[in-house]
C-alpha positions in Angstrom: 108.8 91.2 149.7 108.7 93.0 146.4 105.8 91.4 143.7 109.3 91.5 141.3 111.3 89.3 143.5 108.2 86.9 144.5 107.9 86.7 140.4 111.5 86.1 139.5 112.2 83.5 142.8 108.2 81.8 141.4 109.9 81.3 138.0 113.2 79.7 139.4 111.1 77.5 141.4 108.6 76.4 139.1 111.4 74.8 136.5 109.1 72.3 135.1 105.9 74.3 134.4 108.4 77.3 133.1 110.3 74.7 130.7 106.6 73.7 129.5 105.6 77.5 129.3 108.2 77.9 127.5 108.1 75.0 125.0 104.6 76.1 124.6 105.3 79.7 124.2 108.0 79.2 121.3 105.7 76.9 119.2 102.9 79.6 119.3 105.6 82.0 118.5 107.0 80.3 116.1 104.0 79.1 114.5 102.5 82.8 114.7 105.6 84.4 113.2 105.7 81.9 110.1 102.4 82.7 109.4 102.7 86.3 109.1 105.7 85.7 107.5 104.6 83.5 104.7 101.4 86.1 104.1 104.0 88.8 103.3 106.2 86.8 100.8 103.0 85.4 99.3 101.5 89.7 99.1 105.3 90.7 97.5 104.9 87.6 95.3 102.0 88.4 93.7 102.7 92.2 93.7 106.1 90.8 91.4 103.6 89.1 89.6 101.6 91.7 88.6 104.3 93.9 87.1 105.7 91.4 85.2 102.2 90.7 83.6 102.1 94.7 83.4 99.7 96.7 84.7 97.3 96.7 81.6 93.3 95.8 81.7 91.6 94.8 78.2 87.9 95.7 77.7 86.4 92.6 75.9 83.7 90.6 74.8 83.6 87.6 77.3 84.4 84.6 74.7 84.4 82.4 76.6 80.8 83.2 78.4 79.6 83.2 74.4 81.1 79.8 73.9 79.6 78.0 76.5 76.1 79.4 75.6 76.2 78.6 72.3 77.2 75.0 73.1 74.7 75.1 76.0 71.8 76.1 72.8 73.1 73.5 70.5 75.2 76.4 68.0 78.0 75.6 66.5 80.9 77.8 65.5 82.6 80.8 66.8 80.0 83.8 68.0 80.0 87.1 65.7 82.4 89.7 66.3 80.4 92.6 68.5 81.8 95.5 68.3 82.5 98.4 71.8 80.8 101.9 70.8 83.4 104.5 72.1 80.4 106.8 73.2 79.2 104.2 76.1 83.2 103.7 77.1 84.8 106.7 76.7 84.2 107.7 80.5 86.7 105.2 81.5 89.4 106.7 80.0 88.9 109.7 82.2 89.4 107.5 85.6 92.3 108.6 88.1 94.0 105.0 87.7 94.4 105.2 83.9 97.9 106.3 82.4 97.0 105.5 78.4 94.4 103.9 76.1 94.4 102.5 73.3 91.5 101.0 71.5 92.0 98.7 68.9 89.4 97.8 65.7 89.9 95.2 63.4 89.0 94.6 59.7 89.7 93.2 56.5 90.9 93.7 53.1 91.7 93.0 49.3 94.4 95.1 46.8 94.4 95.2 43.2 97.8 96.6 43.7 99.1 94.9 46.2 100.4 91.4 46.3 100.3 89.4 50.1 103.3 87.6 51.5 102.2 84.0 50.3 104.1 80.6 52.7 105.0 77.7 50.9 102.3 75.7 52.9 99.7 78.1 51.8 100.4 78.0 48.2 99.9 73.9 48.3 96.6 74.6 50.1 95.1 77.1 47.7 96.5 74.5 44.6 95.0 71.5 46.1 92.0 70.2 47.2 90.1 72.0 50.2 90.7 70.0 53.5 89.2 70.4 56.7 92.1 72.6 57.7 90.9 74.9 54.8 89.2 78.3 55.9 86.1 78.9 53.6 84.7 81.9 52.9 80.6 82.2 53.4 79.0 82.9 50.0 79.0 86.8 48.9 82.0 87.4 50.8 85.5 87.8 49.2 88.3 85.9 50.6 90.6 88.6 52.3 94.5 89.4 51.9 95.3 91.5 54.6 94.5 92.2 58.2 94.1 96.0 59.0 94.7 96.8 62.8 93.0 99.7 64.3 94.9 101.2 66.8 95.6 104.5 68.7 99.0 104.1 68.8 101.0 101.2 68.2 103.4 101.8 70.8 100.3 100.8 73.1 100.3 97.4 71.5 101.6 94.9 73.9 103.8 93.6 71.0 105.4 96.6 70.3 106.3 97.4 74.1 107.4 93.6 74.7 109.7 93.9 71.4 108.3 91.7 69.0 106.5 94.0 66.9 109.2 96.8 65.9 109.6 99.3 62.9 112.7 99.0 61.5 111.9 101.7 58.6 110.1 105.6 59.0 107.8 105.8 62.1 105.4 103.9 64.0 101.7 104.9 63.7 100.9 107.2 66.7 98.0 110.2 67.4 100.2 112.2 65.8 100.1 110.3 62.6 98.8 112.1 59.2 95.0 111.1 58.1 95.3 107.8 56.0 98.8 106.2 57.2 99.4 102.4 57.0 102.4 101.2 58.5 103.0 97.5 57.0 105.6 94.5 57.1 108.8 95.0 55.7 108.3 91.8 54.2 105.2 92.5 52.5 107.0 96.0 50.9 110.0 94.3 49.5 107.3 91.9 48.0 105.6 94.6 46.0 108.4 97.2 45.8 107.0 99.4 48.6 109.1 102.0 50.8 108.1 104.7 53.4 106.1 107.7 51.4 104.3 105.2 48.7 101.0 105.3 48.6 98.5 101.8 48.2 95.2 101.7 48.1 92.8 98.8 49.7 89.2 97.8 48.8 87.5 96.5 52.8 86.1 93.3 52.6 82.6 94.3 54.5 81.8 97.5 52.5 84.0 97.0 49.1 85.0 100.6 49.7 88.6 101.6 48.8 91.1 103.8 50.4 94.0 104.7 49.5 96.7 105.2 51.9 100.3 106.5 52.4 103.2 103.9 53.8 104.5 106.2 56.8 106.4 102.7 58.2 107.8 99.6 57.7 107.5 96.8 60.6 108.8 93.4 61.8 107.3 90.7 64.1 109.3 87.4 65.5 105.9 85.8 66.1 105.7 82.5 64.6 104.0 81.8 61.6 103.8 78.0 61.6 100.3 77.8 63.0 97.6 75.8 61.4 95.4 79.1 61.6 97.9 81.3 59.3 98.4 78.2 57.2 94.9 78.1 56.2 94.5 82.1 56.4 97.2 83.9 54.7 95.6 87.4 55.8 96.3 86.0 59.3 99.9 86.0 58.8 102.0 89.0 60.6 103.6 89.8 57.4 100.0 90.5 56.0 99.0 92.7 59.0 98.9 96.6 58.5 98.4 99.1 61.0 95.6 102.1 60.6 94.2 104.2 62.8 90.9 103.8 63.9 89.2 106.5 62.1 91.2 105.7 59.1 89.4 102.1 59.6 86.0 103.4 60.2 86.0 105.4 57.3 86.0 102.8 54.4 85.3 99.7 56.5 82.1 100.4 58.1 78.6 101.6 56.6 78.3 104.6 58.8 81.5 105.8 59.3 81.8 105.8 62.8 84.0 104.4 64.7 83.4 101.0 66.7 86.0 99.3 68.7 86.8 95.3 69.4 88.5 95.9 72.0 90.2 98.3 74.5 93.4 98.3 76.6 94.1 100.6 79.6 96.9 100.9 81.1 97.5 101.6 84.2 99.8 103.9 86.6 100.1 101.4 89.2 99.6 97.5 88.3 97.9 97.6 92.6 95.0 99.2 91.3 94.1 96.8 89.1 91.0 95.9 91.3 89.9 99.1 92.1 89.9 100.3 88.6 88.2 97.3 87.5 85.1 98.3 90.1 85.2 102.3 88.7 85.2 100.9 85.0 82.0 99.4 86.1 80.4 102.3 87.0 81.6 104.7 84.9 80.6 102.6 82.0 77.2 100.9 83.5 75.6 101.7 80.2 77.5 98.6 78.5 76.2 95.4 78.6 78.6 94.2 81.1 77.1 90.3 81.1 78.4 90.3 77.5 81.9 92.2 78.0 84.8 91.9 80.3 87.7 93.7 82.3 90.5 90.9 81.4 93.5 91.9 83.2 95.6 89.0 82.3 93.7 87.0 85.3 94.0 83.7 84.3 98.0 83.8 83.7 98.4 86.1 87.2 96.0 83.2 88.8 98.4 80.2 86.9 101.6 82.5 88.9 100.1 83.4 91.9 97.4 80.4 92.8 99.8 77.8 94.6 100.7 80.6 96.9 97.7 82.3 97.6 96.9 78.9 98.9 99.8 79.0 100.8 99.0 82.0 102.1 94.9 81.1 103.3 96.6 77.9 104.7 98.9 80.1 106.7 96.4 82.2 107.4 94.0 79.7 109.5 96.9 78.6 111.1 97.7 82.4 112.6 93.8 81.9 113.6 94.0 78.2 114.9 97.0 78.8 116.7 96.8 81.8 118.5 93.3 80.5 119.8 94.5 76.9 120.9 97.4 78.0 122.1 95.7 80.7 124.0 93.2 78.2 125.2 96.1 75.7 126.7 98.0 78.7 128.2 95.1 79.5 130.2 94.6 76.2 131.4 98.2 75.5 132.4 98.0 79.4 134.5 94.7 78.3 136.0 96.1 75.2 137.4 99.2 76.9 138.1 97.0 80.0 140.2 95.0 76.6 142.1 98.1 75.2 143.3 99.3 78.5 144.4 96.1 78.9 146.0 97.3 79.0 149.6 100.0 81.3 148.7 97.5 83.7 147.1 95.4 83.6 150.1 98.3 84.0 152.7 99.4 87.7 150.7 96.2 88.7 150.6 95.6 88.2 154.6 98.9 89.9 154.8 97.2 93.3 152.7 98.9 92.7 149.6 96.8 94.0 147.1 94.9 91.9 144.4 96.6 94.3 141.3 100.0 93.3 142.3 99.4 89.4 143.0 97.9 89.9 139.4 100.9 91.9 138.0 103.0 89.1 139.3 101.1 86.5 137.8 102.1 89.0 134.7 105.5 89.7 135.4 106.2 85.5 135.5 104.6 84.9 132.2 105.8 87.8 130.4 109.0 87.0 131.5 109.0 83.5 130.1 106.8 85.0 127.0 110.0 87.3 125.9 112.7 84.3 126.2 110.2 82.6 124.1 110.0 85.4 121.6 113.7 85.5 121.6 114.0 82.0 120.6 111.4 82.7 118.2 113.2 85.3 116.7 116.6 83.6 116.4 114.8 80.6 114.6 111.9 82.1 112.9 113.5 82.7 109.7 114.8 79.1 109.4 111.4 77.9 110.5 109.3 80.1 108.1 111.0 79.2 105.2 111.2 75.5 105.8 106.9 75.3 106.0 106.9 77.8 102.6 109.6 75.5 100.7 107.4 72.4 102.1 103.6 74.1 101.7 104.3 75.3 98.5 105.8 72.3 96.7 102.7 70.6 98.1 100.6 73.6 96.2 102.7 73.6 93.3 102.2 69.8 92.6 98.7 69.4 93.3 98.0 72.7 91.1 96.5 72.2 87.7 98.9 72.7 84.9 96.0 74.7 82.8 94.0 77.4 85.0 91.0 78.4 82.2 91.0 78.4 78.3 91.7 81.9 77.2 89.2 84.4 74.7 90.3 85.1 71.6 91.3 83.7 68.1 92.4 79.5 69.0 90.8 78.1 71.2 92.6 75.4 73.4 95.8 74.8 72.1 95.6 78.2 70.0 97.6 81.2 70.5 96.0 82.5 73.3 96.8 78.8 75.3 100.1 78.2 74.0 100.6 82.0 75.7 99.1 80.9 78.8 100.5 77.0 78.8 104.4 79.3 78.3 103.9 81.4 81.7 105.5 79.5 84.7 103.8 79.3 88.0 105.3 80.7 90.9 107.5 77.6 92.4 109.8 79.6 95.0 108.9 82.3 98.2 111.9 83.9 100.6 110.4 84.5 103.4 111.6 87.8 105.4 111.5 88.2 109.5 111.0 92.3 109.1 109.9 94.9 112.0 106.5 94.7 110.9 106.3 90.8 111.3 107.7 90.9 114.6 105.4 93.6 116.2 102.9 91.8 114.5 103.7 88.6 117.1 104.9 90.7 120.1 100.6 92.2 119.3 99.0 88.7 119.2 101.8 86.9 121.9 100.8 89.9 124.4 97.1 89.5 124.2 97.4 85.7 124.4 99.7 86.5 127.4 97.2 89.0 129.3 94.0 86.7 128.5 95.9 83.5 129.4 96.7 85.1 132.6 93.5 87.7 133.5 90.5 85.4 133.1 92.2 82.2 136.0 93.6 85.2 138.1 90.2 87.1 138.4 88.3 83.6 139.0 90.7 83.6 142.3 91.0 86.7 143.1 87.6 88.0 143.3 87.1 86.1 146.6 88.2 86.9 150.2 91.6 85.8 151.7 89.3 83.4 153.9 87.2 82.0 150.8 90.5 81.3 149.5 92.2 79.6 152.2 89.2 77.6 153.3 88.3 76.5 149.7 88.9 73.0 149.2 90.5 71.7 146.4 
């Protein structure tokens, strides 16, 4: 008789070890399938995730690292400003990954001429007494009135791009930009009588040099000013921000002239190559102190969006693993004491000169045939199935996820601008999970090699032995 025919008429005869093969089959399947499934919505999730963050990486001193080794030597108070020099950095700008840069510098100044957007609750704390609230100059310095903002180009800034910093009046500051622009708030002109083409001149708080320089813009910014910070530091406030460019800045606000950067942001072509770009930046710049600075790509808000499911996505993970090897495991065991009560049968075909490849391609045949009406009902409920263990896995994740991942660098502190930012970006609450042709094959991959090992390693332990070894065995 035909090995096909013995395998189909074995199946039919067998119902109760084929329904449990095939129970046993279509949890491994299933479980498999949602596993691979839930990787790949938690991979285009966090791919989403980048590009809404934007595919920008800051070069930074590591405030945070400085914090907690001042408090760790008993200091007190917020670490000095260090500044990047473009000479040990400019290397970076040359890597494949990078689309732009733009380095920003950051100084401060005083104007005979010029007036600065005063709020109501900063005129009642210069008029009254000083409370803790109250910024206090050091001794020798001069309290400042404005904020200048090195930049390459303002359309670089991340406030500009996201629309909250606009120029509603002449032209944004860009490379292009004559020597000794300013671009300032429209607010701060129609203080003082300004307008595009006027020209002001400021005195720099660090070097009491003055410049003078021509108005080539007029700005706007819809970000708050109700914080206790620009309350107590009127040269904090937007409307008191102007916008230079760096050598403009370097000129007049430092001793040497050259220019000195606080920070840098790259961006990217491609928001995937964060990671790699973050190694090159490394090497290309080894010369910078790189325990004191940092490659911030917005990590702590992409880890706030993306952290329930990566977790999702290891737990689904181990279960792939876990599954596919316990499963294997029991399938074995249920063909090898399948193959010993077929033991006689085995022995009797093989007496009769059947050979040992076909008696082990039907032992194939049966299981492969019970394998693909597994996979089939796998298939037809592997969408429902996946997406029921991400809705529940991830609600778990989501719930027992901390509401605050890290306290970000920069001006505030907790609860200061940089948290508030942070505290504002949801987490990632919902994943569709997607049965593609990739996901399949994947399963049809690790549901055949299950198959084949389930089946070769009991077969060969019979096999290998004489028709009369196997007949005469006992049990």
């Amino acid at each position: 008789m035909n090995f096909l025919k013995r395998a189909g008429k074995s199946i039919i005869a067998r119902k109760g070890k084929t329904l449990i093969m095939l129970i046993i089959l279509t949890v491994i399947g299933s479980l498999v399938l949602s596993g691979f499934a839930i990787q790949e919505a938690a991979k285009n999730a966090g791919e989403e995730a980048r590009k809404e963050l934007g595919a920008t990486v800051t070069l930074q001193v590591d405030r945070q690292k400085q914090m907690q080794e001042r408090q760790a030597s008993g200091e007190r108070g917020r670490p000095e400003q260090q500044a990047i020099s473009l000479k040990e950095i400019e290397a970076v700008a040359n890597l494949s990954e990078v689309k732009s840069v733009n380095y920003l510098s950051q100084a401060t100044a005083t104007s005979s001429s010029v007036d600065p957007v005063t709020s109501e609750s900063t005129e009642t704390s210069d008029s009254e007494q000083k409370g803790p609230g109250t910024m206090e100059m050091p001794e020798g310095m001069t309290t400042p009135d404005f904020s200048l903002n090195g930049v390459t180009s303002m359309e670089l800034i991340n406030a500009y791009t996201e629309g909250t910093l606009t120029v509603v009046e002449g032209e944004a500051l860009t490379t292009d930009s004559p020597e000794n622009s300013v671009v300032i708030d429209e607010n701060l002109a129609s203080e003082n009588d300004l307008k595009v083409g006027d020209t002001i001149k400021l005195k720099a708080t660090t070097t009491k040099q003055s410049q003078k320089l021509t108005i080539i813009g007029l700005s706007s910014s819809t970000e708050a000013t109700s914080d206790a910070g620009f309350q107590a530091a009127g040269f904090m406030d937007p409307m008191n921000q102007m916008y230079v460019s760096n050598d403009t800045l370097a000129d007049f606000a430092t001793e040497d002239g050259e220019v000195s950067v606080s920070s840098v942001v790259y961006t990217l072509k491609d928001p995937a190559t964060i990671a790699t770009f973050k190694k090159e930046a490394q090497l290309a710049a080894s010369d910078l102190d790189w325990d004191t600075y940092m490659l911030d790509a917005n990590d702590a808000a992409y880890q706030k969006m993306v952290g329930p499911i990566e977790q999702v996505a290891s737990f689904s993970k181990s279960v792939v693993y876990l599954v596919s090897i316990a499963g294997g495991l029991i399938l074995a065991l249920l063909i090898l004491l399948s193959v010993r009560e077929r033991r006689k049968e085995m022995g009797i075909l093989l007496a009769m000169g059947e050979k040992r490849s076909k008696l082990m391609g039907q032992l194939l045949i049966e299981t492969f045939a019970v394998a693909t009406v597994a996979f089939l009902i796998t298939y037809a409920t592997g969408g429902m199935t996946s997406q029921f263990m991400t809705d529940q896995l991830l609600s778990r994740e989501v719930t027992e996820a901390t509401s605050t991942v890290a306290t970000q660098t920069g001006f505030g502190g907790p609860g200061g601008p940089g948290q508030q930012m942070l505290n504002s970006i949801p987490q990632i609450t919902e994943m569709t999970t997607n049965i593609d042709w990739v996901t399949l094959i994947q399963v049809m991959e690790i549901g055949s090699l299950i198959v084949f090992l389930s089946v070769l390693f009991p077969s060969v332990a019979l096999l290998r032995m004489n028709p009369k070894e196997i007949l005469l065995r006992e049990d």
